[in-house]
N, C-alpha and C positions, 0 to 999 in steps of 0.2 A: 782490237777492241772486243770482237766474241770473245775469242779466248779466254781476255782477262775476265769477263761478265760470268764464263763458264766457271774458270775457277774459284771466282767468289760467291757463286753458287754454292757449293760443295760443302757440306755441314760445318768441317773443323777450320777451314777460312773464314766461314760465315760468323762462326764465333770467334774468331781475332778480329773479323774488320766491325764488330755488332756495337762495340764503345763509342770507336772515333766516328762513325757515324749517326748515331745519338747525339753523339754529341753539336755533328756540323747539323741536324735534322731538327737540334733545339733550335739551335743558331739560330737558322731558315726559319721558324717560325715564330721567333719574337722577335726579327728582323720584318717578317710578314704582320705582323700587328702594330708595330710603331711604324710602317709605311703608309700602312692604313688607316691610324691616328693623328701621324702630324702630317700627311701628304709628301712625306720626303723619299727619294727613292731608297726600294726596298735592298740593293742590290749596295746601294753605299750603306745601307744598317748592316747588312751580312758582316760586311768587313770590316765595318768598326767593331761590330760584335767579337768577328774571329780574333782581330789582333789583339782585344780584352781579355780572351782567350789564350792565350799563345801559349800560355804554360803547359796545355796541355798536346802542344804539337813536339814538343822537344823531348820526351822520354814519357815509356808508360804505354799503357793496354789501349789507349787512344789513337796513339803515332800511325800504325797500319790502317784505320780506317777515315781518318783524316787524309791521309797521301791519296788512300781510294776516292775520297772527295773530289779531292782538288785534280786529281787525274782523270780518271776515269768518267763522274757522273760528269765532270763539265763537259767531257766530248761526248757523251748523250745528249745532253741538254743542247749543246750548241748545233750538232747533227740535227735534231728535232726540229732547230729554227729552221731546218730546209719545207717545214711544212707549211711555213708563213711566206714563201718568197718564190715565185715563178719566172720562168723564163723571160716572161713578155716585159716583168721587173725590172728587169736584169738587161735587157734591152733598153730598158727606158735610161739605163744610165748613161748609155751611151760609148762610144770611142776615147772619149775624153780621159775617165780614171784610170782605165788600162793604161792607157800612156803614160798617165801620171803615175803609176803602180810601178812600172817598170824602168822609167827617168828616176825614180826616186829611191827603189829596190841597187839600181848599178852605181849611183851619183854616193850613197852611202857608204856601199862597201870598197865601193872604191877610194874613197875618201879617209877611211879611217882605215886602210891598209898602209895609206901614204903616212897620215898622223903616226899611226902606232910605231912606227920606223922612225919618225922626229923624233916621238919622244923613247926610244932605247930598247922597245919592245920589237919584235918578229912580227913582219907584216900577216904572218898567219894568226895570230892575234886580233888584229886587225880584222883581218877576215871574221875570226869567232864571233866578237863584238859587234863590229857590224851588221853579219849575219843578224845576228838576234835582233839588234833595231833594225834591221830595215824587214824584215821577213814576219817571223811569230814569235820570239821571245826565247822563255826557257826552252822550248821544243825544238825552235832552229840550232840553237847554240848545243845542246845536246845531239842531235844528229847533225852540224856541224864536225864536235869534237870525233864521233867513229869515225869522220873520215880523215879527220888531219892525222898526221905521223904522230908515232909516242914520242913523250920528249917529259925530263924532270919535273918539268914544271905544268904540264897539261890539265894535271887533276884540278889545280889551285886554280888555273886560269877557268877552267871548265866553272868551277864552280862559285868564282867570282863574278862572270859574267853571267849564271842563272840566276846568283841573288842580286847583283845591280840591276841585270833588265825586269827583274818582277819588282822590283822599289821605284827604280824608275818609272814600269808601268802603271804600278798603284797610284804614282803621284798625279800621273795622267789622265787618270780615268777621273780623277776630282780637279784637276784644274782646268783641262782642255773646254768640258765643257761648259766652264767658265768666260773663257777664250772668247770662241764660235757666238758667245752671247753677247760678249762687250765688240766681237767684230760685226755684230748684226747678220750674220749668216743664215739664210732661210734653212727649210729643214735637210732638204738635200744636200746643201754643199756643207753644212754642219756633218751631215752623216760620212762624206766624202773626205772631209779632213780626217774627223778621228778614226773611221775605217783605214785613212794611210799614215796615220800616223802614232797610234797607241800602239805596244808592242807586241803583248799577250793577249789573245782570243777571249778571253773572259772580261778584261778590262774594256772593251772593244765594247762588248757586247754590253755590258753594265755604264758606260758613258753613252752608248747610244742610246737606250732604251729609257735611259731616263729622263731624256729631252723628247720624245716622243716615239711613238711607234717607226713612223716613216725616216726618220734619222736614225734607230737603229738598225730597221732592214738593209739600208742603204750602208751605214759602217759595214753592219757583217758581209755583203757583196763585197765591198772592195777591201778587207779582211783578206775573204777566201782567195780574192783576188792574188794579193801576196803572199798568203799560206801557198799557193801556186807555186810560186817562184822556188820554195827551196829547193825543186827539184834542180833547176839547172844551176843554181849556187852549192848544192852540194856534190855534182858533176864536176863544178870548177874546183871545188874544196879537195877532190880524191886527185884532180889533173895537175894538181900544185903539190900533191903527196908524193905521186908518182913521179914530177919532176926533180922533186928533191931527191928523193929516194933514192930514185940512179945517180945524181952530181954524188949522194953520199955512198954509191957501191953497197946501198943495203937491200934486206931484204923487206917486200911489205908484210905489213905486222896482220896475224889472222884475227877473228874474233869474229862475232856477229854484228851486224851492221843494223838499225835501225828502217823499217818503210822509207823509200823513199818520197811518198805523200801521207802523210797521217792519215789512220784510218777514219775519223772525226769527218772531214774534210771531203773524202769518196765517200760517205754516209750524208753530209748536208748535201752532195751534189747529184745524190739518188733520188733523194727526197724531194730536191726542187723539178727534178724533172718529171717522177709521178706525178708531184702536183701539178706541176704545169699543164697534166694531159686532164684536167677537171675530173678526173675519177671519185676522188677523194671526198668522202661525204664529211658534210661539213662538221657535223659531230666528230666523229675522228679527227679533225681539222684542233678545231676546239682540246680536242684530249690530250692531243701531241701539244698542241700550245702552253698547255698548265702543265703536261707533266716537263716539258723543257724549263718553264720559268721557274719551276721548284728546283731541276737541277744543276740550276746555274745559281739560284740563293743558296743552295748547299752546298755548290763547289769553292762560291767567293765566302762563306764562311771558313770552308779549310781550305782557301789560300791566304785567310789573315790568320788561321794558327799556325800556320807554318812557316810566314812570314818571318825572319831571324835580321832584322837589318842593323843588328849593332855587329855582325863580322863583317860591316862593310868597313869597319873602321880598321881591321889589319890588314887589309889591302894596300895600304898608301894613296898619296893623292892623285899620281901622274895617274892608274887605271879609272879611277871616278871621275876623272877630267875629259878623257877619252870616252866614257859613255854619255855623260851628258853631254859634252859637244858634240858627238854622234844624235842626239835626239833632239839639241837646237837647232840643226843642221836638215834631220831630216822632218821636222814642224815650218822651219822658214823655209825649206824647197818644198813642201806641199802647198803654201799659201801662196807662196809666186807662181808655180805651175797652174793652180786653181785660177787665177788673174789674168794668167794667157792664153790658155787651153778654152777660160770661158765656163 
């Protein structure tokens, strides 16, 4: 994440990413004024704004600083929330979501490794899809795909499962906490579901924050919670490469491989833990709070312009069927688990 901040520093990037960030910086701030005028959350104005927008993510002098959007300031912004959340937080939630994080992280991808073999596809497919709902979305499924084998079909499948699990997620972030409302769920175990259960870090983070403060710091905990796991999901994802690889007497394929924890992720968990040692003057407290809430209104502006969900319709039905039973699947195991765990 320095790096890429380094290079978008540099004059002649700074003038290709200067449009598309105008652009999502407009977004953000007449997102920020009708939040402020009709009380509705600012974070679902962004994204209806971006998707009104969308023309301008698909070709043009905009595309490159939009992508910077919706990648980069969101893991600023979402890093930053580590200044709002302390250890002693993070305790209070207890034994319970971790359990629930990782019942629900294995019960998934195990599940739609079996489906995706029902229905005609390669359980490592399965795997992909999975990964992505049960983990972090576009992020998992792309580092995900560096580690499975190359295969004809990989690219399409890669990039079917980035744009269903951000549709899917989008759809989440407005109905879940809809849900948590009509099931009467206090703030916490509201925070607890759609932290386990919205798929993208931004969607997470913009369904919780808009039910209250204490329901989003609780999402993003049990978030980073499962942002956690990719690591030993995609341990199992290179050890099912490997095993094929030899049954097929090949060689593995080189290339560079993606972090195996996002760097977002080790920047929220830096954060929580200076804060947690009370150093932190609250002013700085304060500055990191507004400069993260501005760039997560800028990054869900450009991920509604980027947002492209009429190529879900060349995909066919069996793969769309497969992700969202993948995310009824993993919404009814977080509400049963939430029922027994307490």
């Amino acid at each position: 994440m320095l790096a890429t901040l380094a290079r978008a520093a540099d004059p002649q990037n700074a003038r290709l990413l200067f449009p598309g960030v105008v652009a999502c910086a407009v977004a953000a701030a007449a997102a920020g004024f009708l939040g402020e005028h009709y009380g509705a959350p600012v974070l679902l104005f962004a994204l209806l704004l971006g998707l009104a927008m969308n023309f301008l993510g698909e070709q043009g002098p905009c595309r490159p600083g939009i992508e910077f959007c919706a990648k980069t300031v969101l893991r600023i912004g979402v890093a930053l929330l580590g200044l709002r959340i302390t250890l002693a937080q993070a305790a209070a939630l207890g034994w319970g979501p971790l359990l629930l994080v990782l019942i629900c992280v294995a019960a998934t991808i195990a599940l739609s490794m079996v489906a995706a073999r029902r229905l005609g596809f390669q359980s490592l497919f399965g795997l992909l899809t999975g990964g992505a709902v049960a983990i972090c979305g576009a992020s998992a499924a792309l580092a995900l795909a560096a580690a499975l084998p190359a295969h004809p079909q990989k690219e399409r499948a890669t990039l079917f499962t980035v744009i269903g699990v951000s549709a899917l997620s989008t759809f989440a972030m407005v109905a879940y906490p809809m849900v948590v409302k009509g099931l009467g769920l206090d703030a916490r175990a509201a925070g607890i579901f759609l932290g386990a259960t919205i798929h993208d870090v931004a969607q997470v983070v913009g369904a919780g924050y808009s039910l209250s403060t204490e329901t989003g710091d609780a999402a993003t905990l049990v978030k980073l919670l499962r942002v956690a796991m990719l690591l030993p999901v995609i341990v199992l994802a290179a050890a099912l490469t490997r095993r094929r690889l030899a049954a097929e007497g090949a060689a593995g394929a080189g290339g560079q491989r993606p972090p195996l924890l996002p760097g977002f992720a080790v920047g929220f968990a830096v954060l929580v833990a200076i804060n947690s040692t009370g150093i932190v003057p609250a002013a700085l407290q304060t500055l990191g709070n507004e400069t993260s809430r501005w760039c997560l209104v800028a990054a869900m502006a450009g991920i509604g312009m980027k947002t492209q969900l009429k190529e879900l319709a060349t995909v066919g039905f069996k793969p769309v069927a497969l992700m969202i039973g993948e995310t009824v699947f993993l919404a009814a195991l977080a509400l049963a688990l939430m029922r027994w765990l307490g």
